[in-house]
VOTORLUM-372129 format. One line per 5 residues: number of its first residue (from 0); their letters; for each residue x, y, z of C-alpha. Coordinates in Angstrom, 2 decimals. Each point is the difference from the previous one (the first is absolute). Layout:
! VOTORLUM-372129
NUM) a) X/Y/Z  ...
! end
This chain:
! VOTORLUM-372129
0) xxxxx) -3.37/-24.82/-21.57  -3.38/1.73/0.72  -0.36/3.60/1.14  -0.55/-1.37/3.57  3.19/-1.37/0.96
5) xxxxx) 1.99/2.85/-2.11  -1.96/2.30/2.22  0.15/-1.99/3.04  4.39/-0.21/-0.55  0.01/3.43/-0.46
10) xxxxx) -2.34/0.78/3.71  2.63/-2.85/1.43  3.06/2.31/-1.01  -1.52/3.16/1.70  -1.19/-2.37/2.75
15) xxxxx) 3.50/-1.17/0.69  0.93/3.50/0.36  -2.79/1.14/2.20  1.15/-2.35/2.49  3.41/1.40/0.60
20) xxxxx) -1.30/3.65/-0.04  -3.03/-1.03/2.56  2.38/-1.88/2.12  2.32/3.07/0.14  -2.85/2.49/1.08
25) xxxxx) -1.24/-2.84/2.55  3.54/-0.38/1.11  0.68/4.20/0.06  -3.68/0.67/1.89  0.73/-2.94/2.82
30) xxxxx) 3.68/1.35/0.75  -1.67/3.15/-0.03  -2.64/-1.00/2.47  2.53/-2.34/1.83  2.51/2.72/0.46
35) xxxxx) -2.43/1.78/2.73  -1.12/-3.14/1.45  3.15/-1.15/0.90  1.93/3.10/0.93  -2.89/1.05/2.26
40) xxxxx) 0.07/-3.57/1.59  3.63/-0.31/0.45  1.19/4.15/0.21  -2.64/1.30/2.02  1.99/0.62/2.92
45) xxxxx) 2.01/2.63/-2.24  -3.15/2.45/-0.16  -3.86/-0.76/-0.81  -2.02/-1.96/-1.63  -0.59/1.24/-3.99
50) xxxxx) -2.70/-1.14/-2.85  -0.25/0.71/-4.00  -2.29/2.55/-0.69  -1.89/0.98/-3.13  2.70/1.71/-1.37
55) xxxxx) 2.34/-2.76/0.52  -1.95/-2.66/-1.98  -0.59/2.63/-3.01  3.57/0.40/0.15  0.61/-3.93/0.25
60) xxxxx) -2.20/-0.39/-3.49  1.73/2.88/-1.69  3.54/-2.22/0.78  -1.56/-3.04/-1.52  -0.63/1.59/-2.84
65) xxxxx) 3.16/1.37/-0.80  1.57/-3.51/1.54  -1.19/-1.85/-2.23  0.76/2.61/-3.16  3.31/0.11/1.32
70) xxxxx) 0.58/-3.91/0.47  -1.42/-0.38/-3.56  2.29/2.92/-1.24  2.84/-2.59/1.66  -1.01/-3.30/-1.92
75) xxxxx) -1.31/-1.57/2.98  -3.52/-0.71/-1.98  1.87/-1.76/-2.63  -0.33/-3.61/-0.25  3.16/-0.88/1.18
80) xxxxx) -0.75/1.83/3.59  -2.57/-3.36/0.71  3.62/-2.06/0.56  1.31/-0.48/3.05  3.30/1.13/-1.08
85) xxxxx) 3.39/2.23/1.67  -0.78/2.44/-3.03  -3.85/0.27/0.90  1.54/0.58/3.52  2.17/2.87/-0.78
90) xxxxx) -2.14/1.61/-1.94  -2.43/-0.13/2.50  1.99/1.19/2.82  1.19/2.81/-1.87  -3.39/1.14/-1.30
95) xxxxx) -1.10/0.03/3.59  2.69/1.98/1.60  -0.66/2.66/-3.05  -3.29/0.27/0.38  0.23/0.35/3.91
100) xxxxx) 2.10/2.47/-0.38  -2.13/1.62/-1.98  -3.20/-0.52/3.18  2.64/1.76/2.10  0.19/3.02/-2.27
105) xxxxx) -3.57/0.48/-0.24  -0.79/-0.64/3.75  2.54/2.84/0.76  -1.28/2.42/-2.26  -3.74/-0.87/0.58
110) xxxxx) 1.02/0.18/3.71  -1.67/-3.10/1.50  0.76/0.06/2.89  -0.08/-3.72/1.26  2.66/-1.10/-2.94
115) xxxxx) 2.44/3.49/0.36  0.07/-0.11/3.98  -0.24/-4.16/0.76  2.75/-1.41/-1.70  -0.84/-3.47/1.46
120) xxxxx) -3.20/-0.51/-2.15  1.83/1.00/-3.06  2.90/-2.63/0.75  -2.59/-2.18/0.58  -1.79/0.49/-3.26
125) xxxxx) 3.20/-0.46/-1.94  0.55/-3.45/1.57  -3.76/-1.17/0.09  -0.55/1.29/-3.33  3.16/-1.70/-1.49
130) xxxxx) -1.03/-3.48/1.65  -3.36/0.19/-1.55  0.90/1.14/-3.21  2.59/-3.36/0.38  -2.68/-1.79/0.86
135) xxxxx) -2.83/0.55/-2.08  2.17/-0.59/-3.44  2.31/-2.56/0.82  -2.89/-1.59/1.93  -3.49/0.75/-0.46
140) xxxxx) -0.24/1.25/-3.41  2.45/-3.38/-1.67  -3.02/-2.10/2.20  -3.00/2.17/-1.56  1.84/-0.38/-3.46
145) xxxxx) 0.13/-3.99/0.28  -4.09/-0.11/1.69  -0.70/1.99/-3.05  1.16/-2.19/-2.75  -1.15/-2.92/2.04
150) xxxxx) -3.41/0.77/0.26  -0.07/1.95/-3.42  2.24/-1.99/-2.37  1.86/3.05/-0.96  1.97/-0.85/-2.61
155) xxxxx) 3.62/-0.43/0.74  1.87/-1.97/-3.34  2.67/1.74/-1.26  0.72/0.14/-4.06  3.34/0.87/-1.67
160) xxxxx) 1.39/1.47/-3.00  3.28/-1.13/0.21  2.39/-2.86/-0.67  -0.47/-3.29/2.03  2.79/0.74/2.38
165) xxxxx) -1.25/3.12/0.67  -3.42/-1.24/1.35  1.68/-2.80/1.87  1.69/3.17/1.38  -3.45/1.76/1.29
170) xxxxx) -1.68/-3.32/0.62  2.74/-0.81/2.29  -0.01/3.55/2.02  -3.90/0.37/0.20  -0.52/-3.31/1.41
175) xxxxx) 2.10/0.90/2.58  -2.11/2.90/1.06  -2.44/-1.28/3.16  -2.40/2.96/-0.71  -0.85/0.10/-3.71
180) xxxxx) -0.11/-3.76/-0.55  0.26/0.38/-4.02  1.19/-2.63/-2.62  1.84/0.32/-3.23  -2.45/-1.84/-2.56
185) xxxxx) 2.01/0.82/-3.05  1.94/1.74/-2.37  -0.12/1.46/-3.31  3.23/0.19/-2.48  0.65/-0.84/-3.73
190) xxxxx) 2.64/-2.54/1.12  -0.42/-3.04/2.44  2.34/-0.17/2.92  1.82/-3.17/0.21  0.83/0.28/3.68
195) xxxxx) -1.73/-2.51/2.64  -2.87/0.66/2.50  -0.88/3.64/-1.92  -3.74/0.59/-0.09  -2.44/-0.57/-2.97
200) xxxxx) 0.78/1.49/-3.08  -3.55/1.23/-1.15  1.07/1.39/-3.31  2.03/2.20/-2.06  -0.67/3.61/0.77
205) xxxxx) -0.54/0.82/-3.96  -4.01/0.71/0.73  -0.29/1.25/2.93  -3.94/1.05/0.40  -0.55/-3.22/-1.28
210) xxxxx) 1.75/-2.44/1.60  0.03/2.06/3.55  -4.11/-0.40/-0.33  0.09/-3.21/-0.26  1.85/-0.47/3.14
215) xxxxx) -1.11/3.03/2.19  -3.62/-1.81/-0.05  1.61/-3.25/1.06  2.01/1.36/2.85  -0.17/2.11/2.69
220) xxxxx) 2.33/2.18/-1.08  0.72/3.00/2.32  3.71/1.34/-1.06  2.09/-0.20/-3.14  3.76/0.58/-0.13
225) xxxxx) 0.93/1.49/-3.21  3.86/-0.69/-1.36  1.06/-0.24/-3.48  3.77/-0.83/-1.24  0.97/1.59/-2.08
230) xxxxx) -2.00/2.76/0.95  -3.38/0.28/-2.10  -1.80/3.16/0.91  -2.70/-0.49/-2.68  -0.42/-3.22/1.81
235) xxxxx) -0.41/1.14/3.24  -2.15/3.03/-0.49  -2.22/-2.40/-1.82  0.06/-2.31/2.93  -0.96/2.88/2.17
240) xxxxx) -2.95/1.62/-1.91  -1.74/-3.96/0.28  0.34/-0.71/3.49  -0.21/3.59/1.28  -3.69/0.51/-0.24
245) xxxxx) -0.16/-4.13/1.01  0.64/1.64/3.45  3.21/-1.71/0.11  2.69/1.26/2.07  3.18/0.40/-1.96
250) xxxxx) 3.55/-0.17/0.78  2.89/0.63/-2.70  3.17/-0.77/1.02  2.63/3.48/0.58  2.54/-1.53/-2.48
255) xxxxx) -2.83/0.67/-3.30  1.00/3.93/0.46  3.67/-0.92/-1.20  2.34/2.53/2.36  -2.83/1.44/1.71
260) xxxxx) 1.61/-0.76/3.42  3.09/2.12/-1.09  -1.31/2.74/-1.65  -2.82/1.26/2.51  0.48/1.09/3.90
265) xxxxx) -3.87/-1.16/1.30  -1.03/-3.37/-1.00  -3.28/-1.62/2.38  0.91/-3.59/1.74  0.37/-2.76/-2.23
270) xxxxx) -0.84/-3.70/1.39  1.74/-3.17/-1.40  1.51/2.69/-2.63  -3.97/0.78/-1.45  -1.80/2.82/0.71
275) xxxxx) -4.00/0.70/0.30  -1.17/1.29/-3.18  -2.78/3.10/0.79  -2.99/-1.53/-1.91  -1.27/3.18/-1.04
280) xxxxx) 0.61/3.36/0.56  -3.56/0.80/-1.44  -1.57/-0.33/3.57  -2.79/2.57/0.27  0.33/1.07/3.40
285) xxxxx) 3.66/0.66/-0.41  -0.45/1.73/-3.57  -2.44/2.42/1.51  2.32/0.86/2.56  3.41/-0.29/-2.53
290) xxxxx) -2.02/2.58/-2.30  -1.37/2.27/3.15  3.37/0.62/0.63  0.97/0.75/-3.06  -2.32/2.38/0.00
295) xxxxx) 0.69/2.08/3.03  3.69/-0.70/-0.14  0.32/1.75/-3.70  -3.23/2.45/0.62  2.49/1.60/3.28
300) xxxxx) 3.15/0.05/-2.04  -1.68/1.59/-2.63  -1.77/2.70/1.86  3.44/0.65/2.51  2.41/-0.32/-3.22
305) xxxxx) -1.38/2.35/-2.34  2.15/2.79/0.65  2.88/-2.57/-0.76  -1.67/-0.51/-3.23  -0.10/3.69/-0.98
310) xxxxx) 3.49/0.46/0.88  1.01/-2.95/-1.81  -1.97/1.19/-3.16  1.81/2.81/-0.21  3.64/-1.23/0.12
315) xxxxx) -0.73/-2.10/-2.98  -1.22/2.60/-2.17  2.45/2.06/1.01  2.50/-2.09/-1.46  -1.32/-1.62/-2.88
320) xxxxx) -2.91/-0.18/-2.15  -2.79/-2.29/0.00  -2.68/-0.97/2.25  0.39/-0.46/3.94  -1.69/-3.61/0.07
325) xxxxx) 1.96/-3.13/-2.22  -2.92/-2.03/-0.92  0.34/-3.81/-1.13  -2.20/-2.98/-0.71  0.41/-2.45/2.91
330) xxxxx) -1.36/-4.05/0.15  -2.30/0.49/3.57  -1.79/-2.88/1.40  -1.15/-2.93/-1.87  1.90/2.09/-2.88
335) xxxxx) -2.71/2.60/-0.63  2.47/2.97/-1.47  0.06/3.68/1.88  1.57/2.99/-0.38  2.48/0.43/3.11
340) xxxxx) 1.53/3.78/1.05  3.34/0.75/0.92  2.07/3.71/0.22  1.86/-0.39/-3.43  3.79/0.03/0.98
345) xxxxx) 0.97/-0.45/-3.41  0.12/2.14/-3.12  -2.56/-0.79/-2.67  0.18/-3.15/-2.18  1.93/-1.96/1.45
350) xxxxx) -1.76/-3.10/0.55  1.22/-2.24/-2.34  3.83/-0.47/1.64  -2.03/-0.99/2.90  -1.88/-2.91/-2.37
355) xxxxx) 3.00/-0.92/-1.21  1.72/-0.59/3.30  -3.27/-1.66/1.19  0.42/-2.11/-2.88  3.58/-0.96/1.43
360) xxxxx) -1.25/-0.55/3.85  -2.49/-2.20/-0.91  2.20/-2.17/-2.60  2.51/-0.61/3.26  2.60/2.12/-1.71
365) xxxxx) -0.34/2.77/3.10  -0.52/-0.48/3.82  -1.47/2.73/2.90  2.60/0.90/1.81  -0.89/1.97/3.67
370) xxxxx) 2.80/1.34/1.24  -0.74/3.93/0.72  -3.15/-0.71/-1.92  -1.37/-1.94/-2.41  1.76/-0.05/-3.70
375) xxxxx) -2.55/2.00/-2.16  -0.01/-1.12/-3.82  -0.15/3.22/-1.32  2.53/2.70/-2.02  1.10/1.73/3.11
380) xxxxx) 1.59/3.26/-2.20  -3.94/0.65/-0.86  -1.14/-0.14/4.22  -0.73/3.91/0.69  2.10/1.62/3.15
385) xxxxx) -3.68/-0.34/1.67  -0.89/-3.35/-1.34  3.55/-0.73/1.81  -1.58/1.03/3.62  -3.08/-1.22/-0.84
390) xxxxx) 0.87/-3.75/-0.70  2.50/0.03/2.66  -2.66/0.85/2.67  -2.61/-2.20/-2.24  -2.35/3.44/0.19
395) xxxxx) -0.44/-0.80/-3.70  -2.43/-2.75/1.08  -2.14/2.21/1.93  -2.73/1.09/-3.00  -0.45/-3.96/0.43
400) xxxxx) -2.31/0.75/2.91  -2.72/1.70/-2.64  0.34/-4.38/-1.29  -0.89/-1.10/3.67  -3.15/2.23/0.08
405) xxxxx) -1.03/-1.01/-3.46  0.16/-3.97/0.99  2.70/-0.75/-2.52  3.09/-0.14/2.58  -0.04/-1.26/3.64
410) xxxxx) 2.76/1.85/2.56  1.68/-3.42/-0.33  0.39/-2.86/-2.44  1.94/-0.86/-2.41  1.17/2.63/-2.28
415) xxxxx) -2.05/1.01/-3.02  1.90/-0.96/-3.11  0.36/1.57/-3.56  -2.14/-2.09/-2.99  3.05/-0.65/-1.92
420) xxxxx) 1.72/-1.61/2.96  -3.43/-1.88/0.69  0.26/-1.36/-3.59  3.10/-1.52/0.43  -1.28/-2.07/3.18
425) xxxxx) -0.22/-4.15/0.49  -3.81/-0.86/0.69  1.09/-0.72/3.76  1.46/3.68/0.43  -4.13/1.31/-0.59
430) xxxxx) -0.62/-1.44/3.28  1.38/3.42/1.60  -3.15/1.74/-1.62  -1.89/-1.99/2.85  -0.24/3.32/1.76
435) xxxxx) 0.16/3.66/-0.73  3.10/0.90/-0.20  1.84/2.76/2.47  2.22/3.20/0.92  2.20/-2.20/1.87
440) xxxxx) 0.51/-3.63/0.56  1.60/-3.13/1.15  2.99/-0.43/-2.16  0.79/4.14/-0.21  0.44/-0.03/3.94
445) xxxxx) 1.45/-3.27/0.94  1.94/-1.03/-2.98  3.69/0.61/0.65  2.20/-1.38/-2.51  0.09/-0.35/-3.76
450) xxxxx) -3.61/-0.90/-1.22  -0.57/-1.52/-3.41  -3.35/0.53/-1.98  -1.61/-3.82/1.09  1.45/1.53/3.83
455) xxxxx) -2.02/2.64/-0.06  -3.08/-1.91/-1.73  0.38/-2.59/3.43  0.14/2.19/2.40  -3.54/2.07/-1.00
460) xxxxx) -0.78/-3.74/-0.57  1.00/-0.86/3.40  -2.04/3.06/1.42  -3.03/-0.52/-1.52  0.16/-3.87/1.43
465) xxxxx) 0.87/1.55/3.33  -2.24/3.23/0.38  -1.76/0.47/2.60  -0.41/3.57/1.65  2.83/-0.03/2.32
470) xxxxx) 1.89/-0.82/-2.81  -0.68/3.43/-1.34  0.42/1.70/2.95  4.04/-1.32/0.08  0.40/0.79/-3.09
475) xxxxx) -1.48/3.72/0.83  2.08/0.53/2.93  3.27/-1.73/-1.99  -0.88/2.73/-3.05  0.22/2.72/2.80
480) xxxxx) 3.24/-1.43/1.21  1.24/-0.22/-3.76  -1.11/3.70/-0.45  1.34/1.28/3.11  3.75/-0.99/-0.32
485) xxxxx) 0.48/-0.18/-3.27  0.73/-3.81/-0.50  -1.50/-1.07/-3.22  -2.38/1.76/-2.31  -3.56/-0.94/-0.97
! end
């Protein structure tokens, strides 16, 4: 495959996507426009004839702005939101009476007149508006989709890492769909399936780069659906870092994360049981922005909480000697080793229980069990009277902000994890070093039951293949939540 079409697959992605987020403005700016026109043609007789005025249209491309931020924030950009489906529907219809609500707020407080005062070009709006968004994805953008690959021979095959009957499975659901018009061309697995009418078996999925190539350049190839049993995660990830940067769109199916769907309260919408894999969460745009607010998020806390700091400096050598700040070696991202800062809540020296127990978690003798909080696998008889309050109200973690402003921690990501628990870790489990690692995270704030040690290592997994900058944001308001009442520990 030459750089052309990998580039060209990659611009076909985005494309897909720019057509539902252009059809929405289109569809949000006519009901807009439409609204007047009609309720001046038909409601006249109630008062007056009114027109959108400069500050009306600014206002009208500030809402499409945050419209299609908020729709995106929803999953309405993902893939699946290109079927005409009851979900797609739903969501759609409920993202649309949010975000009006939200045009109602603003027009109230902004005190425009012609939306506060005339309800009948608001109710209008809603209805118009909700028609055209209807329209324009269940309509216009599935016809754009199928002129595109028409005229462009976008590739649309469809490769599997699975057994037989499982890519019968896909082949069977995707050529149902009208819009994306895809074929299963084959599937990879170390043992032939027996059963009739199951697509091609290209190969054993021993060498993946290898045998992949061969067929990526032979194909169209536009998707992969990734599912080993047993579950292989060395296998997988492996899969993943050679189609990734292929510009492949990747979808692993929910059931690879073991109890995932049990043990966490948020998961994003899963279609045929697979969800999309993020295909990097190295895009620049979004790490300038990710590390901007890092930036001013810790810079503020720092500069507000210093008095917190002092006072909390003081209570712990009041009550026992030793520094203020525990210091520890830390793996960061891609591994590279930092020191991270914490309020010591512990006396002195007593580090290498908390090896030993590591030792234990990791070996599957011990769980994570979040009931008030989170089990902590240390000798609670050395925890200070302070250290008590300060890991109960996680203001132990706070020195972790001087991390964010060096660049070695993020606010969130996966936690940052000693070097003698890194040691013990699989080669799949180094995939969480993908990112820097964070003050909070996904597993910390919506894990709530027992968590094992390969739990925890798939759901920071699971985050990193799912990040995206709302992402962070729930997670941000969930840690406030978690901080607020008490439920949980960080």
């Amino acid at each position: 495959m030459n750089s052309y079409q990998q580039h060209f697959k990659i611009d076909g992605a985005v494309l897909h996507k720019l057509f539902l987020a252009a059809s929405d403005i289109l569809a949000f700016g006519l009901a807009f426009n439409l609204s007047f026109t009609l309720r001046n043609y038909f409601f006249s007789w109630r008062g007056g004839v009114y027109e959108a005025n400069i500050l009306h249209y600014l206002y009208l491309a500030l809402l499409s702005t945050i419209m299609v931020v908020y729709f995106r924030h929803s999953y309405l950009y993902r893939p699946l939101a290109v079927r005409r489906s009851i979900e797609h529907l739903e969501m759609l219809t409920k993202s649309w009476i949010a975000f009006i609500g939200f045009f109602i707020a603003t027009a109230f407080f902004l005190r425009l007149q012609l939306f506060v005062e005339h309800r009948i070009t608001v109710l209008i709006l809603i209805l118009v508006g909700w028609i055209l968004l209807y329209f324009g994805r269940f309509h216009l953008v599935p016809l754009l989709v199928r002129l595109f690959r028409l005229y462009t021979r976008y590739p649309s095959d469809v490769i599997c890492l699975t057994t037989g009957q499982e890519a019968k499975r896909i082949h069977d659901l995707v050529l149902q769909d009208s819009v994306m018009k895809q074929r299963v061309v084959g599937y990879f697995n170390d043992t032939p399936d027996e059963e009739k009418d199951t697509p091609a078996r290209l190969g054993s999925s021993g060498d993946i780069e290898k045998i992949f190539g061969k067929y990526l350049e032979r194909f169209h190839v536009s998707e992969a659906y990734l599912r080993t049993k047993p579950v292989n995660w060395n296998r997988l990830i492996e899969a993943i870092k050679v189609l990734s940067p292929r510009g492949i769109r990747l979808r692993l199916a929910l059931d690879q994360f073991g109890a995932l769907r049990e043990k966490v309260s948020f998961l994003p919408e899963a279609e045929y049981g697979y969800i999309f894999i993020n295909q990097s969460p190295f895009h620049r745009v979004e790490q300038i922005i990710k590390r901007g607010l890092d930036l001013l998020l810790a810079g503020v806390a720092l500069t507000l909480l210093a008095p917190v700091f002092l006072l909390i400096g003081l209570l712990i050598k009041a009550e026992s000697p030793g520094p203020v700040f525990f210091r520890q070696k830390r793996a960061g991202l891609h591994g590279r080793v930092f020191n991270i800062y914490k309020f010591r809540s512990m006396s002195q020296n007593t580090e290498s229980h908390h090896q030993d127990a590591i030792r234990k978690f990791v070996g599957q003798d011990h769980t994570f069990s979040k009931q008030s909080g989170m089990l902590k696998l240390t000798d609670e008889s050395k925890v200070t009277r302070t250290g008590k309050w300060l890991r109960k109200t996680s203001l132990d973690e706070l020195p972790q902000l001087i991390n964010v402003v060096r660049g070695e921690m993020s606010i969130v990501g996966p936690r940052p994890l000693p070097l003698y628990e890194v040691e013990l870790f699989q080669p799949w489990q180094h995939f969480r070093h993908n990112v820097r690692p964070g003050i909070t995270g996904y597993w910390q704030v919506f894990g709530r039951s027992a968590v094992s040690h390969v739990d925890t290592i798939l759901m920071d997994i699971f985050y990193i293949m799912n990040w995206s900058l709302s992402l962070d944001i729930r997670i941000l308001s969930r840690t406030v939540f978690v901080l607020l009442t008490g439920k949980g520990a960080l």
